[in-house]
C-alpha positions as CSV (number, residue, x, y, z in Angstrom):
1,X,130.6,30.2,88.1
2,X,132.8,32.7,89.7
3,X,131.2,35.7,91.5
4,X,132.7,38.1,88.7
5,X,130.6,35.8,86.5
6,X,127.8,35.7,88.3
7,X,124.7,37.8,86.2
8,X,124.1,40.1,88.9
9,X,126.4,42.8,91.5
10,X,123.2,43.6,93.5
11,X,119.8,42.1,94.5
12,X,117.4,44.2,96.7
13,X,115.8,41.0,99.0
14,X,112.4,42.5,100.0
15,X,111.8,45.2,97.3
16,X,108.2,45.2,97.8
17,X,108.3,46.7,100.9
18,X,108.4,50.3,102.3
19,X,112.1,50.9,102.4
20,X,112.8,48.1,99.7
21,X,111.1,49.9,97.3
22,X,113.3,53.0,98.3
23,X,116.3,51.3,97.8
24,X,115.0,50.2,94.4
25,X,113.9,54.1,93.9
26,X,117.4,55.0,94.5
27,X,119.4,52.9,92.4
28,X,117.0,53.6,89.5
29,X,116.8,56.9,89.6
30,X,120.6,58.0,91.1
31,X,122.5,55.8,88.9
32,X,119.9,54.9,85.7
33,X,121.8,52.6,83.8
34,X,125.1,53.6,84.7
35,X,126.0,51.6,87.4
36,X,125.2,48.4,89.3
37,X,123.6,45.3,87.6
38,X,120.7,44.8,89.8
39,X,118.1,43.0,90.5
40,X,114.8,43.2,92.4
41,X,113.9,40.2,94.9
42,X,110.6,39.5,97.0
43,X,108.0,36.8,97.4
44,X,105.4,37.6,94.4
45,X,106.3,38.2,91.2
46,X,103.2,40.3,90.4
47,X,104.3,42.7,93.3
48,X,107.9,43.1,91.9
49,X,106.9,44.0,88.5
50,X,104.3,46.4,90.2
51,X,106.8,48.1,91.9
52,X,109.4,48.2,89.6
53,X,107.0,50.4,87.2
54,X,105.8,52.3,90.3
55,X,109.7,53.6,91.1
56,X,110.4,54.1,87.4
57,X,113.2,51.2,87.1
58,X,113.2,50.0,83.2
59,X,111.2,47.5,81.8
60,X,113.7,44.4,81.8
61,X,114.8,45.1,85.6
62,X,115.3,41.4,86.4
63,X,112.8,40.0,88.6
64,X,113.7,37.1,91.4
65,X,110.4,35.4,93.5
66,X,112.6,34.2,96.3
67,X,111.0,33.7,99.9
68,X,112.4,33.1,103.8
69,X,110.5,30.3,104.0
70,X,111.9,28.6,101.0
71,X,115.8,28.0,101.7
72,X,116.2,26.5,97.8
73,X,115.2,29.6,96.3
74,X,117.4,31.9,99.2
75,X,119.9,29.7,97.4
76,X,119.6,30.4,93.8
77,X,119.3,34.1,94.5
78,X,122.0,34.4,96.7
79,X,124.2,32.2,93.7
80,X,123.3,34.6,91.3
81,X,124.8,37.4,92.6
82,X,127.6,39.6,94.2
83,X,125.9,41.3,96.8
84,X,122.5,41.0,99.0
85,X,121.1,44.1,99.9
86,X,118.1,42.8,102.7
87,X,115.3,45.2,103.8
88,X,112.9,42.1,105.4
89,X,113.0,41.9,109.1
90,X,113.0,41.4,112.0
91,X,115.8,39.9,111.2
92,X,115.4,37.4,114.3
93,X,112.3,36.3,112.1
94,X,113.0,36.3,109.1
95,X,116.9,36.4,108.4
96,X,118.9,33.5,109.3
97,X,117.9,31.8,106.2
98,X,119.4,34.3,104.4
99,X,122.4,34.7,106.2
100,X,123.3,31.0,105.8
101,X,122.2,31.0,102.1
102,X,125.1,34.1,101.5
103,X,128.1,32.0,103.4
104,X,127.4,28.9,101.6
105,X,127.8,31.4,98.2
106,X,130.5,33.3,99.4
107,X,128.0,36.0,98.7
108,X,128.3,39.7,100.8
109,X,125.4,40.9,102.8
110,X,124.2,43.9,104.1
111,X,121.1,44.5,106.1
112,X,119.5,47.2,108.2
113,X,119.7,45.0,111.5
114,X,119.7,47.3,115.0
115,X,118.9,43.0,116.8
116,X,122.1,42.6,119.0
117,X,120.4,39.5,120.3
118,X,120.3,38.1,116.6
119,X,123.3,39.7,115.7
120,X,125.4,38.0,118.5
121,X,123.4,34.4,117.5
122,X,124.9,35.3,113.9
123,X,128.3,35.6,115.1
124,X,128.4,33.4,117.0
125,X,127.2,30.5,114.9
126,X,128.6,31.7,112.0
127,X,131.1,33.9,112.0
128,X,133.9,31.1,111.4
129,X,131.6,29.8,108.0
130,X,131.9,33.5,106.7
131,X,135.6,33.6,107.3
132,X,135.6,30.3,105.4
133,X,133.8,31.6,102.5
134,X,134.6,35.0,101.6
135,X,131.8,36.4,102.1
136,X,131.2,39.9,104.0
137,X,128.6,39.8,106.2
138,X,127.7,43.7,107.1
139,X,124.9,44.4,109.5
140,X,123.4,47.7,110.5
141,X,123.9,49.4,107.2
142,X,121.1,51.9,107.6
143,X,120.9,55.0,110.3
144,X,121.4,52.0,113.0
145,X,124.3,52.4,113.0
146,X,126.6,54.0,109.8
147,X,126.4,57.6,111.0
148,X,127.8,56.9,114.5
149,X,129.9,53.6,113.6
150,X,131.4,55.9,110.4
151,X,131.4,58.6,112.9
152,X,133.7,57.6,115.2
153,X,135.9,55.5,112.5
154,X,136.2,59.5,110.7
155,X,136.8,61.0,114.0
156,X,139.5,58.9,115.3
157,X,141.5,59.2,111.9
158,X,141.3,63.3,112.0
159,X,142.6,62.6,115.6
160,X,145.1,61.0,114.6
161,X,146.1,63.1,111.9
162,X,146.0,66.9,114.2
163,X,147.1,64.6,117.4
164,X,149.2,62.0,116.4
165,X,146.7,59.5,118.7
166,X,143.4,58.6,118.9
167,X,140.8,59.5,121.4
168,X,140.2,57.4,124.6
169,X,137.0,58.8,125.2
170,X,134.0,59.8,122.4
171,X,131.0,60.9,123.1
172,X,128.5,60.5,120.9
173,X,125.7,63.7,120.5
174,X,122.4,63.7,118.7
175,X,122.2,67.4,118.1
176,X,119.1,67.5,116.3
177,X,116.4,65.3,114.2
178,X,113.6,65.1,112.1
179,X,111.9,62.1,111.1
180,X,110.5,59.0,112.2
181,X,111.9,55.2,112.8
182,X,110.8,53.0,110.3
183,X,107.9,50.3,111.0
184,X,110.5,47.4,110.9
185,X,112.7,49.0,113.0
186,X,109.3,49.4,115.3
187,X,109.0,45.9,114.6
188,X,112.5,44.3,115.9
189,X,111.9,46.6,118.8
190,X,108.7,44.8,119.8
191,X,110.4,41.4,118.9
192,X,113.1,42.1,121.1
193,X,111.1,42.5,123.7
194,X,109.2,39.8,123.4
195,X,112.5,37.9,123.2
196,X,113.1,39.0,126.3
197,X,109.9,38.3,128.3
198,X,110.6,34.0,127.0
199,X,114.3,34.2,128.2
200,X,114.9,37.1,130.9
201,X,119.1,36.0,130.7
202,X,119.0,37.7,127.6
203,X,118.7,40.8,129.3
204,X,122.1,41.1,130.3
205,X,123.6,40.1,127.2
206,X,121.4,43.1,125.9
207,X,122.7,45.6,128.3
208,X,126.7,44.2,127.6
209,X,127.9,47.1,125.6
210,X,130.5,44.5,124.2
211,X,127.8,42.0,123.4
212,X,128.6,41.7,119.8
213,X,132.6,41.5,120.6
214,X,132.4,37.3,122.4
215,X,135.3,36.9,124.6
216,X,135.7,40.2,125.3
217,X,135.4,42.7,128.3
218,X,136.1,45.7,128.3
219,X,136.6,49.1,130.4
220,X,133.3,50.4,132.6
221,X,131.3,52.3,130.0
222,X,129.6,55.9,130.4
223,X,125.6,54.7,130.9
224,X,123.5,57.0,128.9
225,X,120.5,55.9,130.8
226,X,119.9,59.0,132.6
227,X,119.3,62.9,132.0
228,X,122.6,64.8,132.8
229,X,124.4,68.1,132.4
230,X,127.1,67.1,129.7
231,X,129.4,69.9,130.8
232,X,132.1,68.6,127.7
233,X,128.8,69.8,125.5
234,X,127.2,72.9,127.3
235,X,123.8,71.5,127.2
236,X,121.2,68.7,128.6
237,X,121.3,65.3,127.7
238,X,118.9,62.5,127.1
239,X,119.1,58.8,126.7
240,X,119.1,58.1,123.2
241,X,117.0,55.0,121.9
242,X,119.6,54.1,119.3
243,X,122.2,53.6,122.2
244,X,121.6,50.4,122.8
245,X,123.0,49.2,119.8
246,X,124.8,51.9,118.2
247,X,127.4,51.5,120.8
248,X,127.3,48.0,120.2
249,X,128.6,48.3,117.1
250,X,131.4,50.8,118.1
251,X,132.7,48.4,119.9
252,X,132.6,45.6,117.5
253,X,134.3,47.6,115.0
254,X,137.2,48.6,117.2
255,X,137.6,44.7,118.2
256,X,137.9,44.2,114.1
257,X,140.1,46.8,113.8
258,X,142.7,45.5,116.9
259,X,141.7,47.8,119.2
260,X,144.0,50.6,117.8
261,X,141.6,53.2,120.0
262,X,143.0,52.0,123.4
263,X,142.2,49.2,125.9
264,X,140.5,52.0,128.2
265,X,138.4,52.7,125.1
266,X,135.1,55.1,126.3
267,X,131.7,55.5,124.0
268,X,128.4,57.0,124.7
269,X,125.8,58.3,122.9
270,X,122.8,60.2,124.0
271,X,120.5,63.6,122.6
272,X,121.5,67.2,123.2
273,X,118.3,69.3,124.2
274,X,120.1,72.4,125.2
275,X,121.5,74.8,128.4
276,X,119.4,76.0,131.0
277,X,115.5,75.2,132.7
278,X,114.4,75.1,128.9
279,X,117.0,72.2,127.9
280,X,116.2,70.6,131.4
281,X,112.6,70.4,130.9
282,X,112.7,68.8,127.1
283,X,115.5,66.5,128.7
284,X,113.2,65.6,131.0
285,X,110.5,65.2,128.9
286,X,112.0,63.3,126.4
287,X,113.0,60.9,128.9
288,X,109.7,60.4,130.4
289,X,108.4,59.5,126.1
290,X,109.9,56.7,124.4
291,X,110.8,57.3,120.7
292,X,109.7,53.6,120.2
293,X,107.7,51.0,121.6
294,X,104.6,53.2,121.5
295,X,100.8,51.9,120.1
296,X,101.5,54.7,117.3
297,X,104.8,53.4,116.1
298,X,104.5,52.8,111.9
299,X,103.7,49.3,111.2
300,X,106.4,47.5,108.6
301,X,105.2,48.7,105.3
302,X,104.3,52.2,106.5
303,X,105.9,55.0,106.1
304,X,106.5,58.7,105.6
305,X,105.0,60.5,102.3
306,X,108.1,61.7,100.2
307,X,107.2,65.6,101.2
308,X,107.8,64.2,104.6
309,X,110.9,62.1,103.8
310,X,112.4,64.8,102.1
311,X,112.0,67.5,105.0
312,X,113.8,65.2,107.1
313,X,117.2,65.4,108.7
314,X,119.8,64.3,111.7
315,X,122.7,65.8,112.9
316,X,124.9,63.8,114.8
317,X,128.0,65.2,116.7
318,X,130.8,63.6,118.0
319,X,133.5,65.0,120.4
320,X,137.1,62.9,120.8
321,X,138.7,63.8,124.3
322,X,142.4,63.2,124.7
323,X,143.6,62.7,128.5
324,X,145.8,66.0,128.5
325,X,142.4,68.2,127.6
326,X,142.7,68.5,123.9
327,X,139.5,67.7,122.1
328,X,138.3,67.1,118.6
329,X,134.8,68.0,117.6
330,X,133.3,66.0,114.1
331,X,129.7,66.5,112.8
332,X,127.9,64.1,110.8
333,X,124.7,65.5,109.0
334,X,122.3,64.1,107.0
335,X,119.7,65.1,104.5
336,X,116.4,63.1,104.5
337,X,114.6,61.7,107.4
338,X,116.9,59.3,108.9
339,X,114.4,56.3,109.4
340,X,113.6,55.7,105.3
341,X,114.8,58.1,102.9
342,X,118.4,58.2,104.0
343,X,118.2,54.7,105.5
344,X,117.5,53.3,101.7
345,X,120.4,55.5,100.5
346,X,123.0,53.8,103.2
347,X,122.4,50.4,102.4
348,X,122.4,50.9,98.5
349,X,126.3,52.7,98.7
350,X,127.2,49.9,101.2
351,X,126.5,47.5,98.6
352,X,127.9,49.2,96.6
353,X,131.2,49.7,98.2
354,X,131.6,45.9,99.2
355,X,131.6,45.3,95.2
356,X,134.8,46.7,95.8
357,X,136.0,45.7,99.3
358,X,139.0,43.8,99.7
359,X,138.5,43.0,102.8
360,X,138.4,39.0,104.0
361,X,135.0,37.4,104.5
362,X,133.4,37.3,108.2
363,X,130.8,39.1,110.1
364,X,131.7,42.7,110.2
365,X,130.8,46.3,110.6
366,X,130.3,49.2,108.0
367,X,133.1,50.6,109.8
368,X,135.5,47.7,110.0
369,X,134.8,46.5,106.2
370,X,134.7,49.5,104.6
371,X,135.3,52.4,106.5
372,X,136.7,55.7,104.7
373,X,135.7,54.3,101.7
374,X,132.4,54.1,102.1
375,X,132.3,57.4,104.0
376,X,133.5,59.3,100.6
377,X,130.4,57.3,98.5
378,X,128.0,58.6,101.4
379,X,129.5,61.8,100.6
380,X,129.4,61.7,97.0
381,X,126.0,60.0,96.4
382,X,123.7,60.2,99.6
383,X,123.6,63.7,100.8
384,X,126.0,63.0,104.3
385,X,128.5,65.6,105.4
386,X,131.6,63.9,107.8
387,X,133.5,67.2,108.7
388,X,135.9,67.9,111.3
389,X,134.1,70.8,112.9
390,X,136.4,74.2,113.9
């Protein structure tokens, strides 16, 4: 059976979860009937069918009982399909199985992964099987990391385009959010960490901002680890929690594309909080408060009430500096709080778009797989503005 052939172009692996069950919400209610064949994947059948009436998805949804610890049936689901949408982590838990099942398909993947530590296993152990294969493997298709990753992809094309050449030097500027981080994102956190405390080496493979790019070392990076005037910005900065693997991911993507952004290549990302004592004082404050990590974080199958998920938002700025001065200023904003309800909306259109990618098989980025062309279904579908701003 070819992969055209195969019965399905989607399965959601984890549906009965928090955001699975938003991804299934989406493509049930956005596209109803219209578009993808899809089907719903978890490890209890009763569950599935429970939640496929709970989001409203017809009747004869197809329904796959398919389980990490059971690599047989990773295989048949991962055979009967195009695509592998997977909302179950951590990842560094629960998603190698997985991972291996979609190379030895030639099935594509995407996930919601911010784990560099798994991420960099992945690669490294098989990248060259993906390549082999054909299929796409496309991590961090959720708010880790498509607005920033898409960002500066969007960004250095408009630079391009006014300039003629891209920009050495982004910064990346959180300019304002509402919402929460989702409980498995709280989760790989607290994995990570505990990662960390059996191996402490991993630490500085953690702290490499060109961890996910083996082989490779490149220019010193800005740190984002401290409060600081951004002077480039007019306001206070903050470290941003994201950073760690948003920038990551940056860097990955630019490696996939051949560096076209420059060997002396700069990326940073951190949250604006405002001028003066005022912006000072949050900065400070927000630095002295993790975002994550906390004994209130949401536990994996919690989340936000819709009301909640609705009222959300992020708006993400970044800011292309060219060495003569000149400067390029692109927002990204978001409707929906960024953890869940535009989360589930991100990894649905990146599945999407990789039904139509042309791109070879390997372990890539949203960016370096599908780029613009996933930026204009964010557009069209999930509520996300790119703009080059005036």
């Amino acid at each position: 059976m070819t992969k055209a052939d195969r019965p399905f172009d989607l399965v959601i692996y984890g549906a009965t979860g928090f955001t699975g069950r938003l991804v299934a919400e989406y493509l049930a209610s956005h596209y109803n009937g219209s578009g993808p064949r899809w089907a719903m994947a978890g490890r209890s059948a009763d569950k599935l069918a429970e939640v496929r009436d709970l989001v409203g998805a017809p009747a004869d949804t197809p329904l796959i009982v398919s389980d990490a610890a059971d690599p047989a049936s990773l295989a048949a689901m991962a055979g009967q399909t195009r695509v592998v949408l997977t909302t179950v982590g951590p990842y560094q838990l629960y998603g190698e199985p997985l991972v291996r099942a979609c190379i030895a398909a030639g099935t594509d993947y995407a996930d919601l992964c911010g784990e560099p530590l798994w991420m960099r296993r992945m690669i490294d152990g098989y990248g060259d099987a993906a390549a082999a294969s054909g299929a796409r493997i496309c991590f961090s298709s959720g708010f880790d990391s498509i607005p920033f990753d898409l960002g500066v992809v969007m960004l250095q094309q408009a630079c391009q385009e006014r300039f003629g050449q891209y920009a050495p030097r982004v910064r990346g500027r959180v300019r304002g959010m509402k919402g929460t981080f989702s409980g498995g994102t709280a989760a790989s956190f607290h994995e990570t960490m505990a990662a960390l405390g059996r191996d402490r080496s991993l630490i500085a493979l953690l702290t490499d901002p060109f961890a996910l790019v083996p082989g490779f070392a490149g220019p010193p990076q800005p740190r984002g680890d401290a409060v600081i005037y951004d002077d480039a910005c007019g306001s206070w900065a903050t470290p941003f929690v994201m950073a760690s693997i948003n920038t990551k991911n940056v860097h990955r993507t630019h490696a996939l594309l051949g560096h076209p952004w420059g060997a002396d290549f700069t990326y940073d990302e951190m949250v604006l909080t405002g001028p003066g004592d005022k912006g000072e004082a949050l900065a400070r404050a927000m630095a002295a408060t993790p975002m994550i990590g906390g004994p209130n974080d949401p536990k994996p199958g919690e989340g936000p009430s819709q009301a909640e998920r609705d009222s959300g938002y992020y708006d993400v700025l970044m800011l292309g500096e060219l060495p003569d001065g000149r400067s390029l200023r692109y927002g990204i904003k978001g409707r929906y709080d960024p953890g869940y309800g535009s989360t589930s909306r991100m990894i649905a259109e990146t599945g999407l778009a990789l039904l139509s990618c042309t791109a070879p098989g390997g372990i890539g980025t949203p960016g370096a797989l599908l780029g613009p062309a996933l930026v204009e279904r964010l557009r069209e579908h999930a509520e996300i503005a790119f703009a080059v701003e005036a």
